[in-house]
N, C-alpha and C positions, 0 to 999 in steps of 0.2 A: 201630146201633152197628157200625163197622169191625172186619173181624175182621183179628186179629194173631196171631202167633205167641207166644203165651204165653211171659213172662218172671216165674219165679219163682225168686230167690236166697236162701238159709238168713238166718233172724236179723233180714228183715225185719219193718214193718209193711205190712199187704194191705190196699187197697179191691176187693173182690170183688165184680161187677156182672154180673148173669145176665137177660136177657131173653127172655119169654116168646112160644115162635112166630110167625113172622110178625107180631109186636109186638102180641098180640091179647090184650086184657084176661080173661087166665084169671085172676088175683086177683081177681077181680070182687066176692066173695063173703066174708065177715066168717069165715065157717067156713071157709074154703078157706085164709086167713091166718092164722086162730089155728091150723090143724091144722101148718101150716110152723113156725111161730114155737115148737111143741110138739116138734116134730122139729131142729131148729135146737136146743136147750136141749139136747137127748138126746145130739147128734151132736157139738155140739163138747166135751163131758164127754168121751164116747169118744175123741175122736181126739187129747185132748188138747191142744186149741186155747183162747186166749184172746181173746174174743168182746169189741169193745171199744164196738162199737153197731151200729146195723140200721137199715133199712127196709123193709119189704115192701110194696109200693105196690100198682096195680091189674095191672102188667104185667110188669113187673121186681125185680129185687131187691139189697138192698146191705149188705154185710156188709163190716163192717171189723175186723178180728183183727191178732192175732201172733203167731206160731208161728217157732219154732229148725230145725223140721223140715219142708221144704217139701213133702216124700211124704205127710206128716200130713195137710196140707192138702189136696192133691190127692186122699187119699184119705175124707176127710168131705167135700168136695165132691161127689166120683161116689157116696158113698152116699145121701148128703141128698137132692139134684136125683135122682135115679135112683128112690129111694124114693119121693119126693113125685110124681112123675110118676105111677110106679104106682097109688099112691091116688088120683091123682084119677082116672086111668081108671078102676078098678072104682068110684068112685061115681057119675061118669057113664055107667059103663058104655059105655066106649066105647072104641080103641086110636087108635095115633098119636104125633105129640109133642108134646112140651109146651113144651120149651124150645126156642131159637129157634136157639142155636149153642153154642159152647162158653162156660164162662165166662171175663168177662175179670177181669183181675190188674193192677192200678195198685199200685208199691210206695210208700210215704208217709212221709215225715223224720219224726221226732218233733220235739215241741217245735210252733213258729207252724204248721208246715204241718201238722200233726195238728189243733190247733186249726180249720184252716179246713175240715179234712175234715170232721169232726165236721157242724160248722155246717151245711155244704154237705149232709150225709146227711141231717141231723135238719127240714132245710128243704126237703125233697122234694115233701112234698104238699100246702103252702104255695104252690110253685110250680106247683105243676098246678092251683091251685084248688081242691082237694080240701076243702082246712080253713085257717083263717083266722091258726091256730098250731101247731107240731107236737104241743103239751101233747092235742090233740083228736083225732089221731091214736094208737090204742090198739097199733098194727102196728109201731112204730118203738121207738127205744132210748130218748126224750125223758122219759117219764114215772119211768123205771128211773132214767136218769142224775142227774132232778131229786127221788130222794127219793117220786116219787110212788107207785110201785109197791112192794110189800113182798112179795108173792107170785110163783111163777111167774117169778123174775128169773134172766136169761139172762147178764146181763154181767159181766166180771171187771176190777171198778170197782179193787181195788189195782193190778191189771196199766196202767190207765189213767192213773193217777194217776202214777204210776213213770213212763211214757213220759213225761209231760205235766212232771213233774219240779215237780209239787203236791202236796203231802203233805196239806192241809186239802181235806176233802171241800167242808166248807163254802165255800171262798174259790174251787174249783172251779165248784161249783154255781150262785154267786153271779156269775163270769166270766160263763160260760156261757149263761143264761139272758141276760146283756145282753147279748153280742154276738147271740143269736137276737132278741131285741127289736129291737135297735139294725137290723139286715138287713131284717127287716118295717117299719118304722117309714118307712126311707128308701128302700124299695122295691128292695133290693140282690138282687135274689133271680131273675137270669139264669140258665141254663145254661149252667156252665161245663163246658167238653168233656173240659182235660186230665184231672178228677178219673177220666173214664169212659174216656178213650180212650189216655192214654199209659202207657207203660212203668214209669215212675216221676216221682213231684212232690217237688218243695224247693227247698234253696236250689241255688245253682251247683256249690258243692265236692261236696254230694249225691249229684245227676245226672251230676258229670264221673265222679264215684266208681264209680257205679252203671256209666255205660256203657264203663267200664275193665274193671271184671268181665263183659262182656256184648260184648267189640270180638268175640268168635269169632263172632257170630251177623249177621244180613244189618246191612247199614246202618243206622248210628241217624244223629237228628239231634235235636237240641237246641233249646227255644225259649223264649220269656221270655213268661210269662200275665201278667194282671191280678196284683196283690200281690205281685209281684217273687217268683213262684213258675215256678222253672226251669223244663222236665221233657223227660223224652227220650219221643221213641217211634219205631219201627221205619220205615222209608222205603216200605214197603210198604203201610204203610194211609195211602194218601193219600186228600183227601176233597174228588174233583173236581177237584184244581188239578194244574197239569200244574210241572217244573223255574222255567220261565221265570214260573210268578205268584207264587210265592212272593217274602213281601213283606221286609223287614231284617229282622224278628224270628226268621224263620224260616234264621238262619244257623248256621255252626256245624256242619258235617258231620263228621261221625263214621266213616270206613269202614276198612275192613282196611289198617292200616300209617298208619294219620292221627298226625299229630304231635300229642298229646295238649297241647304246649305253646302251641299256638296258643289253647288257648280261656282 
């Protein structure tokens, strides 16, 4: 994953994606994930965070929240990752790192594009081959979101609900599980980069929004993904391609003093 200069503005919603060293499957281990997913429950109570779903996969990890207070976050992140590190060295008895870099910060519209985040997190180890549905997957927010967990639940399903601007759990749950069907079914189930690698996903007025609050910082630019999901990200994490290959989608430059009326 490219590393960026972390953008985090108050009052959004977070996809939170942290990779594990040299992308080396430290999650390997069924204890190694429940012991995070134990600390994950602990940390966002603390810090005051509203946990909206997860994954903890074999390498990586994905947390998607809300939070008014962006220091909040930042600070249940350096503890959580910082803490869980710790443990696992003294049970491997061993020093080092664990994490790979810093974590990145994808901010998310509510409403359709929370919707496809969702999808996109809870389809994670689906897409690795891991498991054949997320419901089989015990590490992720799937089993919580759908009713099936009653213990040990981590999420703040009013807080979700309210984003989602769904008041019936049931008409939620009911959504939700079809479009994860419906992805499986039709084999929809690619990696898609912007959820992991930009600055912010939505619609257009969103992102124009988003990189108005953010023109003080290096060059953003703008692009148009599958599902007519905008999103910005910094000009600095490029991946491989040099000015001249970027293709039409990739228009729409953003830099100190840009006429915002152009887009």
């Amino acid at each position: 994953m490219p590393r960026a200069n972390r953008c985090i503005l108050p009052g959004e919603i977070y996809h939170l994606t942290h990779r594990c060293h040299n992308k080396r499957f430290l999650f390997r281990f069924g204890l190694d994930r429940t012991e995070y997913c134990k600390r994950l429950r602990a940390s966002v109570r603390l810090h005051r965070i509203s946990l909206l779903d997860y994954c903890v996969t074999c390498n990586h990890t994905h947390l998607l929240v809300s939070s008014n207070a962006p220091r909040d976050l930042s600070l249940m992140m350096q503890q959580l990752e910082g803490e869980f590190a710790a443990y696992y060295n003294r049970r491997k008895n061993q020093s080092g790192s664990f994490w790979g870099d810093r974590f990145h910060c994808t901010m998310v519209e509510n409403g359709t594009h929370l919707w496809n985040c969702l999808r996109y997190i809870d389809l994670n180890m689906v897409r690795a081959g891991a498991v054949s549905h997320p419901g089989e997957w015990s590490w992720c927010g799937y089993q919580e979101l759908m009713g099936l967990r009653e213990r040990f639940c981590l999420l703040d399903m009013a807080r979700l609900l309210e984003l989602l601007d769904t008041p019936d759990l049931a008409a939620f749950r009911e959504t939700h599980a079809a479009r994860i069907d419906s992805a499986i079914r039709e084999r929809q189930l690619s990696r898609e980069s912007h959820w992991t690698e930009a600055v912010a996903v939505g619609s257009k007025s969103y992102v124009r929004s988003v990189a108005e609050r953010l023109r003080r910082r290096k060059r953003l630019r703008v692009l148009l993904a599958p599902q007519d999901a905008w999103y910005v990200r910094e000009d600095a994490v490029e991946y491989g391609r040099t000015e001249a290959q970027l293709s039409v989608p990739d228009l729409l430059p953003l830099a100190h003093g840009s006429d915002l009326g152009l887009w």
